[in-house]
N, C-alpha and C positions, 0 to 999 in steps of 0.2 A: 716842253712844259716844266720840266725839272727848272731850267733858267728860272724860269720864270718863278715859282716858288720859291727859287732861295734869293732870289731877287727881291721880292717880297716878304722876307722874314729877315734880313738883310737890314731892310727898313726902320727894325726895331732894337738893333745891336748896335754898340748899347741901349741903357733906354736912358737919358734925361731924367736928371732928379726930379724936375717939375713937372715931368709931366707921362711919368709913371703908368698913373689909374688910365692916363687917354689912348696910351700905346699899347696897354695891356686892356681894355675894351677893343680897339679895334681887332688886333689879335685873337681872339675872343670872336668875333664877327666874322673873320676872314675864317679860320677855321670851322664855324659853324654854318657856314654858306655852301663850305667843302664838305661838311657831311650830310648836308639838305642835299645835295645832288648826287650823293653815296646814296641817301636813303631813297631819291626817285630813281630808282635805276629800270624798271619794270617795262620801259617803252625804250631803252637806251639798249645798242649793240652789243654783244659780248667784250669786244674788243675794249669798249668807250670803257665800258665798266669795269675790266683789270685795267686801265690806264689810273681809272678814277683810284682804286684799292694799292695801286704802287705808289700815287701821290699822295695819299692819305699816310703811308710809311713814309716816305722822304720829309714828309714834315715834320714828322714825331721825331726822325734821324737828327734832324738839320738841329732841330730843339735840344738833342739829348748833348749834341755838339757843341754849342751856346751853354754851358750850362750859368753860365752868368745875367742870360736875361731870363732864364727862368728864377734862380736863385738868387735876385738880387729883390723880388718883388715879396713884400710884407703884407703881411694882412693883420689886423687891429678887430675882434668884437668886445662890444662893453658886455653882451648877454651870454648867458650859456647858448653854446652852439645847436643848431637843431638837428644836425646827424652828428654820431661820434662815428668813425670809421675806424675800427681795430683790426691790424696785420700783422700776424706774425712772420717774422722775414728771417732765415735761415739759411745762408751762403747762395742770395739771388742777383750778385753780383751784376751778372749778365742782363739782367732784365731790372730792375732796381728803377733804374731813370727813368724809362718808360713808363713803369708804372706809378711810379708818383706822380710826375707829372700830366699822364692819365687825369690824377687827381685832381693838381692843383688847377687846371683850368675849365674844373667846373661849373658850368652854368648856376649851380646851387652854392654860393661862395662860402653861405654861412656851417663852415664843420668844425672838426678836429680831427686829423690822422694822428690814431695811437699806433705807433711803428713800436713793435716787441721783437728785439734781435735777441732772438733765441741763442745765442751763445754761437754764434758765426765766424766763421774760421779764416773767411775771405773778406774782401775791401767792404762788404754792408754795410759795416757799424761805420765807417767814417762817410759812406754815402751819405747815411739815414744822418750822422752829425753836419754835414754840410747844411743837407734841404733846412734841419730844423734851425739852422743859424737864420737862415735867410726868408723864413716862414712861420712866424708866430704860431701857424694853426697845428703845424706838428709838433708833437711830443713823441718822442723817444724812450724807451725803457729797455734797459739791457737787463739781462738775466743768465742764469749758469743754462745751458741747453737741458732739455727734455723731450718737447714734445707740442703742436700746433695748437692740442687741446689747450695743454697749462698757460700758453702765452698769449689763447686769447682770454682764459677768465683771467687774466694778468690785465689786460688789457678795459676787460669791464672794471673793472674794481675801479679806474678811475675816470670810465667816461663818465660826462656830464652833458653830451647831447639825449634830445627829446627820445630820439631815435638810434637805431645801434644797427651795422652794417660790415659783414666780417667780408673782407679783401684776401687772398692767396697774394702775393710779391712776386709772382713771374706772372701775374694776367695782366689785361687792360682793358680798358673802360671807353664805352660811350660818354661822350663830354655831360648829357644832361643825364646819369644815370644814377646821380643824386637826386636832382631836379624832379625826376617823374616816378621813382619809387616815395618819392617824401609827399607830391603832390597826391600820388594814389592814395599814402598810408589817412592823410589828412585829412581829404575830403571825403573821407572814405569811414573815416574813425575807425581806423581797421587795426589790431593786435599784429598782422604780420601782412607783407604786402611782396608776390613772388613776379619775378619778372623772366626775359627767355635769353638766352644766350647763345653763341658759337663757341665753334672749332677754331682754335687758330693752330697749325701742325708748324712745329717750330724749326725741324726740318726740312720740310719743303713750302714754307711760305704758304702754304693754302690758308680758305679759310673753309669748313663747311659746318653744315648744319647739324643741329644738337635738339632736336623734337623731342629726349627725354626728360630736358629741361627744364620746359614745359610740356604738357601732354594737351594739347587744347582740344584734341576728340573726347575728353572724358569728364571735362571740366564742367561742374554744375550748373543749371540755366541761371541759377542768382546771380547774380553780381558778386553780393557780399554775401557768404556762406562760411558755412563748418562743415567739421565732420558730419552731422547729423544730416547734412545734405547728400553724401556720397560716402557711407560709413564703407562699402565694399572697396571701393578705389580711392578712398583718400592717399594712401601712400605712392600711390602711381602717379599724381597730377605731376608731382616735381620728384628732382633727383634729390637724394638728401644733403645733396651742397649748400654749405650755410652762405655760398657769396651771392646768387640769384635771390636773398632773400633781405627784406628789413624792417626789425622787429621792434614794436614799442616798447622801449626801456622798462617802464612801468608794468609791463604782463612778464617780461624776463623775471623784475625781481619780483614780483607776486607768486611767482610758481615754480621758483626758486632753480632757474633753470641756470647749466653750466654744460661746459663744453669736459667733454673724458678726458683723463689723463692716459690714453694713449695713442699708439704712434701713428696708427693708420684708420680713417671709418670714424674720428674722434667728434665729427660733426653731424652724424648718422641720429643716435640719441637726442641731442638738443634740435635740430632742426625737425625729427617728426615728433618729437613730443609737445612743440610750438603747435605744429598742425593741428595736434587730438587736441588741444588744450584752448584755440584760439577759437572764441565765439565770433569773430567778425576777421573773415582770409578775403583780400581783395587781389587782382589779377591787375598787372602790367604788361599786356599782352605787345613786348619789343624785346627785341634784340638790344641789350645796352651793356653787355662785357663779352670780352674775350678770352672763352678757356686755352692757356695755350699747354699743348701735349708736347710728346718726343721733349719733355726734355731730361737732360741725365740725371742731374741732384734729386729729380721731382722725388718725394715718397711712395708716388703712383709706379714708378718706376723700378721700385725695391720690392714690390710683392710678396716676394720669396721668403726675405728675412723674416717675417711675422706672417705668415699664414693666415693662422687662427684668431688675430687682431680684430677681426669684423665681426664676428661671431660674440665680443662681447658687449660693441653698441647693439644689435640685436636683444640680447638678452637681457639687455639694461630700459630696449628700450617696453620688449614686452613686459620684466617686473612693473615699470611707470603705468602702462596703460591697465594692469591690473589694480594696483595702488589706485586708479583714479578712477577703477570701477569699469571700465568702457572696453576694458578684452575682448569680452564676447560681441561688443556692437562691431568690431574693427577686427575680429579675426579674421575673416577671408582678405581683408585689406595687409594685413601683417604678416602672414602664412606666404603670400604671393611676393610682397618686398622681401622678406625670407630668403624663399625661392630663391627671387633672383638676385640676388647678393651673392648665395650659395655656387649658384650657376658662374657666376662674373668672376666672383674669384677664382672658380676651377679652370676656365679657359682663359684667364689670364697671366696664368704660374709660369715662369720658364723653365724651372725647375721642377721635373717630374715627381718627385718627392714629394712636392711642396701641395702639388694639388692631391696627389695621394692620399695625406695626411688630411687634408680638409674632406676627401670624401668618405674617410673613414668615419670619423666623428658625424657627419653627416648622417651617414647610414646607422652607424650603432645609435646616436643619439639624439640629436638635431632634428633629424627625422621626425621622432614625437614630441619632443619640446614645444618646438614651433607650430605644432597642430598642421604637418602637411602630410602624413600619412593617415590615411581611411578618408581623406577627402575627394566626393565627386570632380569627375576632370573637369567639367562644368564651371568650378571654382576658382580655375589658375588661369592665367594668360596664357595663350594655345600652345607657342613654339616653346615657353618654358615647359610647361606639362610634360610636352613631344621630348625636350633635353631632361629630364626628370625620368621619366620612363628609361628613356635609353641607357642613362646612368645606371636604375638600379639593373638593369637587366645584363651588364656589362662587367657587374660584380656581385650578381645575387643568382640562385637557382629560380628556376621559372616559377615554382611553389610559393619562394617566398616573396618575389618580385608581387605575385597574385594576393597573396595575403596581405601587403603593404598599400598596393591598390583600390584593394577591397573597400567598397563606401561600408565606415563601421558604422551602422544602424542601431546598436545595442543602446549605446549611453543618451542616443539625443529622445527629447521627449516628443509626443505625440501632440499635445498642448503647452501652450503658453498661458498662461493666466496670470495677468493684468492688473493690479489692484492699485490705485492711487492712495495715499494716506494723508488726512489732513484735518487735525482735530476731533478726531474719531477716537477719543481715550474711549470713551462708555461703551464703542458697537467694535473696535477693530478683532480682540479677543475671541468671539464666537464667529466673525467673520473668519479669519483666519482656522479655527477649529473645526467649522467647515472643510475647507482646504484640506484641512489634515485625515480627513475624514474619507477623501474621494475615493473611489473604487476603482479607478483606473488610474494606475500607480505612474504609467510616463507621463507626468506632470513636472513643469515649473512654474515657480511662484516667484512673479516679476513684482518686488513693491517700491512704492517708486512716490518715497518722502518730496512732496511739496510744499517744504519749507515748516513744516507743521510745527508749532510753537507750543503745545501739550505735551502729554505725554505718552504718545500716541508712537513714537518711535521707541521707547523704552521697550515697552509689550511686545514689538514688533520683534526687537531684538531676542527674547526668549524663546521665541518660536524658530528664528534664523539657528539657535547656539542647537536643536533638536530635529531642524528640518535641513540635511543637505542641499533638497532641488531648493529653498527659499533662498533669496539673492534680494539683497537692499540694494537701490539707488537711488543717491539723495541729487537734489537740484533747487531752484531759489522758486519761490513761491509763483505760480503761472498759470493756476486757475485745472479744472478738471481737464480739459480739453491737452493741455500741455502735457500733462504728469501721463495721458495714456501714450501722448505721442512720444515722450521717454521711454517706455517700457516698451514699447513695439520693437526701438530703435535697439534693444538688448534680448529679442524674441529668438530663441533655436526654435521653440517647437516648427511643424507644419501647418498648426491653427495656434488663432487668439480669441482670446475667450476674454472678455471685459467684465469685471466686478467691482462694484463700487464698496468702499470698506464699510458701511454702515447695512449692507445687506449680504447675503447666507447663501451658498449653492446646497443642494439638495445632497445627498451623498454619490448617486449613480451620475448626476448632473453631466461630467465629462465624459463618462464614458459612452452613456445612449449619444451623447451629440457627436463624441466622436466615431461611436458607428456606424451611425445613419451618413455621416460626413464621408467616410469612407465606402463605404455598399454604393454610395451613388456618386461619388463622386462630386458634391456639391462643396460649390466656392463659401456658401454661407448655409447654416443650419438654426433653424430658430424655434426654441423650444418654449415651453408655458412657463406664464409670469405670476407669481403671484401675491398678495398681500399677507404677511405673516404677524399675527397678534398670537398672545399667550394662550387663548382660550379658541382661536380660531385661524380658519384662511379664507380670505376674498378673491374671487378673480378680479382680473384687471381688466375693467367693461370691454374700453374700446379695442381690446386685444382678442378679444374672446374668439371674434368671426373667422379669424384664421385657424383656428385649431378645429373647426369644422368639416374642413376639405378632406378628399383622401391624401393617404401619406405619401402616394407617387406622385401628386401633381409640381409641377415645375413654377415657383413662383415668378421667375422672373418673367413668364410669360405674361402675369398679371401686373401691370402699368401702376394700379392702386397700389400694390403693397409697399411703394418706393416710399407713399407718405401715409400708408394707412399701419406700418410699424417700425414708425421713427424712432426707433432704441439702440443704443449699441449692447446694450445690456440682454441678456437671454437669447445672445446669437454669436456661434462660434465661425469664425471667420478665416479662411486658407489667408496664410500668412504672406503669401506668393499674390493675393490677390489685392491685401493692400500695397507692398512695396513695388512690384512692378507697374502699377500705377498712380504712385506715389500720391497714397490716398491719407488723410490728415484728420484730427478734427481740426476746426475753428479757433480760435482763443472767445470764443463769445458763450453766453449764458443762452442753452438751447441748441449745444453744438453737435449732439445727435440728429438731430434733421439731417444737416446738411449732407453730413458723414454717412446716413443711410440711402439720399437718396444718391449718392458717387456709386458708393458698394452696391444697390440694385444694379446702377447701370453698368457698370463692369465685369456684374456674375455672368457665368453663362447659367449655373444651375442652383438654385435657392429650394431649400427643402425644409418642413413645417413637421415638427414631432407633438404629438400630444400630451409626451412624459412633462409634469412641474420638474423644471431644473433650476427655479430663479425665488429664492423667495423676499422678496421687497422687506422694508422694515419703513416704516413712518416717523417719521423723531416728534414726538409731541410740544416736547419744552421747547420755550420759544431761544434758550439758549444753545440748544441742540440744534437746529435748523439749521438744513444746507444750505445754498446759496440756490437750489433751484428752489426750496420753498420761501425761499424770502423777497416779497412783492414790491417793488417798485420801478420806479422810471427807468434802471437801467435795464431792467427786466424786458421791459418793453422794445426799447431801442437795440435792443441786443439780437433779440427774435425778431427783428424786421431786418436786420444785417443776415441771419442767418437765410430768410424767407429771399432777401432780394439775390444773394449767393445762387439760390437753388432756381430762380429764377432765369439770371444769367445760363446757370448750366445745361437744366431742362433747354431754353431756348437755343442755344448752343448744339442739343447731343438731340432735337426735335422728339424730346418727351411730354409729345401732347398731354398724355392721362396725366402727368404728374404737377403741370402748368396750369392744367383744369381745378385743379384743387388749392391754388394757392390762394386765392381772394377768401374761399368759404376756411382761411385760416384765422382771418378776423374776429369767429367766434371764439379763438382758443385765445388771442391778446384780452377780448375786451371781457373775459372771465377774472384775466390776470388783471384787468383794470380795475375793475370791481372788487377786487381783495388788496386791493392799495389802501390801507387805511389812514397814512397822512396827505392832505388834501394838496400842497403844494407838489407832491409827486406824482399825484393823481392828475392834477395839471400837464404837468410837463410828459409823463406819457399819454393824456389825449391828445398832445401836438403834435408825438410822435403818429399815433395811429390816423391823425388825419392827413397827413402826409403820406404817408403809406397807401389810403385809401383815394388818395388825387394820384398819385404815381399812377395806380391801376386803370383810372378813369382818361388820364393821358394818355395811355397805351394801346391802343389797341388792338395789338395782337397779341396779347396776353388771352385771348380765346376764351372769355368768360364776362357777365354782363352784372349790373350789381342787381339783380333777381335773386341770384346765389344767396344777398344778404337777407333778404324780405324788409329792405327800406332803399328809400332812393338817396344814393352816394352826394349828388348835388342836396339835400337838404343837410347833409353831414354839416359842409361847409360853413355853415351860418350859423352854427348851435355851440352852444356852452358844453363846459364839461358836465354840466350838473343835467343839463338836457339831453345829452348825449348817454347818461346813463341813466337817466328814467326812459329813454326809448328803446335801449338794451335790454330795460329790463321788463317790459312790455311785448320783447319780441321772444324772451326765452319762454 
């Protein structure tokens, strides 16, 4: 078979002036037919299959041998290139051809390799001068040496592809590994796009597998995600290698990211700060480079010399995530990459010194920097924990090993409370001084600016400079539903407590709920609502019936209460009970329904207090008005997304009682219909609710008849809007 491949590449040496592009396509073809049958290997012999992985070498060999038909062939774009590829190349002498040429017979033809020869001491720099004689697409930049960091922002400063991809100069490449990180980022509209890789051991010719490259057990069920999707394990999905990764140019320089000026980990910082910072991370679930180890020059190989090097992409990277607000959503994700950084370097020292010195510092201080002392074991990846334990107990007395251990309970709160902020200058103040007010002091106060264009963060801020548990985060404008799912995603306490800024908790508010939350053990606790005016307080009707029961009855046993107190408001909720079943609200107008009826079905114990903990506020001026008091079409449309949601789920999780009730929700739209006061709205949501009301009549196992309504659904059909609400308003 050897024959025959150099037989075959034989074919193409030289190549003919004119006819270049046709030799270098076939070539192209011939190799990519050899790595179709690399990649089907799954039904083929052991044998077949190293036969196939020695001929896949001999050709790369035969090529690096040739270098004249690789180097003789030009490439010409009139546009800026769509990946930039920056390498920094530092005496890779031995490995140099391979990798470039890796490069150049990429499937994705349109790039630019920025080659940065860091001050190279060996043949590099006249390698890297050849390729770019003979390949337009390379540029070259030499520099006095430093460090991988420096030569690759050396490197951005003058890409001008769409896209940016940092390469090592001893690895190599799958031919389409341009091709299918560029096509993910693309169709994906994705900020960063991570792919998987191997082993290649440069000693002994093997190749094997690198599963921390990607982690595909942990990986979110989205597609396209963030951190917000997997705030615990973001840092685990991938290694913080910047070459399995390819970042849109545009979010680089928006968020002003750069690679550290040092020697070792320098890709550590930029690569997960991409992560926390990337609203749309899409997956390239392939194999498409080659890490290769054992080798001598590598820096991976120097360990010793800089020890403590890693320790400060770390700490740079935890200042960012604080800077950017999102510590606390992403500590147990950061605590655990911590860890195991801490761990890798120590059992990869050769020099016993060298890990010495790293576990000292660890122990004296690293330790609580990183927030991984007082944390349940619960928290870390198992075998690290198990090597965490053993360390400290190998250099610490058993007392203090126990104290280090020890879950510290003292600092974290008991409640989380919730407050969205959004053109609430007139009501945020007294909302907030409430807060201040509460009698149960393990409190945080999560607020969480929804883009608010008043001056409703000003105010906010005085309270912040007076209240240490207060904590702002801001985010782009995304309706109620969004700004709570913000604030959850930054929750310590054990419960969330939901308060809307134009309305007041009582003063004992947190504390009865958090009692009663505790004495029984209930996932949800839901206390009295009330309406609070100057001169008086109203109860809130349809709320009232619950607070009748005795205090021990178990609601979830009651089916009705999933839609008969649809609030998120005036119910404190185990914070364990939304995240583990990654419970949300909506983005839609009416997104408490939905929200209440998940959380019924998920408690096991729901408990009803008779204390007012909740006191409502009504905005009169019409310039004051939420978006839940303000009536129209989209009102409508909204509340029947949220009704058919609950629809689906009930039918799904066979919540008869709560499927029974959804038809006789008709009377709560056609109240909101009737307070539509411009008529072309009023139009466009009777379409809505007539549709809604065929949906049901198409159904029939929706388990309910239009009796419920007290008129017959088939006369709906033929009636005007103006008819439709003289017969509403006959039936109320």
């Amino acid at each position: 078979m050897l024959h025959k491949i150099k037989q075959l590449l034989k074919k193409f040496i030289p190549l003919p002036a004119n006819s270049q592009g046709k030799r270098f396509d076939e070539l192209d073809r011939q190799i990519n037919l050899l790595k179709a049958k690399i990649d089907n290997l799954n039904n083929t012999c052991d044998s077949y299959k190293s036969d196939l992985l020695k001929n896949r070498e001999i050709i790369l060999s035969v090529l690096h041998e040739q270098g004249v038909l690789l180097d003789s062939i030009t490439h010409k774009e009139a546009n800026p290139p769509k990946v930039s590829i920056i390498m920094p190349v530092y005496n890779a002498e031995p490995y140099l051809r391979q990798c470039i040429n890796s490069l150049r017979y990429q499937t994705l033809r349109d790039f630019e390799l920025i080659c940065v020869n860091d001050g190279s001491t060996d043949n590099s720099a006249n390698i890297l001068e050849y390729f770019a004689k003979n390949d337009s697409r390379i540029n070259v930049i030499n520099k006095e040496n430093s460090n991988a960091g420096d030569a690759r922002n050396s490197g951005m400063e003058i890409a001008s592809g769409d896209y940016l991809v940092f390469l090592d100069a001893d690895d190599f490449f799958e031919p389409n590994l341009l091709q299918r990180q560029y096509e993910t980022c693309v169709f994906n509209n994705a900020d960063m796009s991570i792919c998987s890789g191997a082993i290649f051991d440069d000693s002994s010719k093997n190749y094997k597998e690198a599963t921390w490259f990607l982690n595909e057990k942990i990986l979110p069920e989205k597609k396209i995600f963030s951190w917000k999707d997997c705030p615990d394990t973001l840092f685990q999905i991938t290694s913080p290698a910047a070459w399995t990764k390819m970042f849109r140019k545009e979010f680089v320089i928006k968020h002003n990211l750069q690679f550290q000026s040092i020697i070792r980990s320098n890709d550590l910082y930029f690569v997960f700060s991409a992560l926390a910072l990337s609203e749309r991370i899409a997956i390239c679930n392939e194999v498409l480079l080659y890490y290769r180890t054992n080798v001598p020059f590598s820096l991976q190989a120097a360990n010793s010399k800089s020890p403590l090097e890693f320790l400060k992409a770390l700490s740079a990277l935890q200042q960012k995530l604080k800077g950017e607000h999102i510590y606390a959503a992403l500590e147990r994700s950061f605590a655990n990459t911590a860890l195991s950084n801490i761990m890798n370097n120590i059992e990869r020292q050769t020099d016993p010194g060298a890990a010495d010195e790293i576990t000292s510092v660890f122990i004296d201080n690293y330790i609580y920097q990183y927030d991984i002392a007082g944390k349940p074991k619960e928290w870390f990846v198992a075998h690290r924990y198990v090597q965490y334990k053993a360390l400290l107990e190998a250099h610490m007395s058993k007392s203090e090993v126990e104290g280090i251990l020890a879950v510290n309970k003292d600092d974290k709160p008991y409640v989380s409370v919730i407050v969205p902020i959004y053109n609430v200058e007139d009501f945020i103040a007294e909302c907030l001084e409430s807060l201040e007010k509460q009698t149960l002091k393990k409190i945080e106060v999560i607020l969480v600016d929804d883009g608010s264009p008043d001056n409703s963060v000003a105010i906010v801020e005085k309270f912040i400079d007076r209240n240490s548990n207060f904590h702002l985060y801001r985010k782009e404008n995304g309706g109620l539903g969004s700004a709570r799912n913000h604030g959850v995603l930054f929750a310590s306490g054990d419960y969330v407590l939901f308060l809307d800024s134009d309305d007041k908790l009582t003063p004992e508010a947190c504390e009865v709920l958090y009692k009663k939350a505790s004495e029984s053990d209930s996932d949800i606790v839901f206390g009295r609502s009330v309406w609070k005016y100057e001169d008086r307080t109203e109860s809130v009707a349809y709320l009232e019936k619950w607070y009748a029961f005795d205090d021990d009855k178990n609601f979830r046993e009651d089916e009705s209460f999933a839609m008969g107190a649809p609030i998120a408001t005036s119910k404190l909720f185990k914070t364990s009970l939304l995240r583990n079943n990654k419970i949300t609200f909506m983005p839609i107008i009416g997104e408490d329904v939905p929200f209440s009826v998940q959380t019924f079905y998920y408690s096991e114990v729901i408990s009803v207090i008779k204390d007012v903990i909740y006191l409502r506020t009504e905005r009169v001026a019409d310039e004051n008005k939420s978006i839940t008091q303000t009536y129209n079409s989209r009102t409508i449309k909204e509340r029947i997304i949220g009704l058919n949601t609950i629809n689906d789920f009930s039918l799904e999780k066979n919540l008869i009682g709560v499927r029974s009730t959804l038809l006789w929700q008709i009377n709560n739209l056609n109240k909101i219909l009737l307070s539509i006061s411009d008529e072309t709205e009023r139009e466009k949501a009777y379409a809505y609710i007539k549709i809604y009301l065929e949906n049901f009549q198409r159904t029939e196992d929706r388990l309910i008849t239009s009796k419920n309504l007290r008129f017959d659904i088939d006369v709906v059909r033929t009636m005007s809007c103006k008819e439709y609400e003289a017969l509403i308003n006959t039936r109320n």
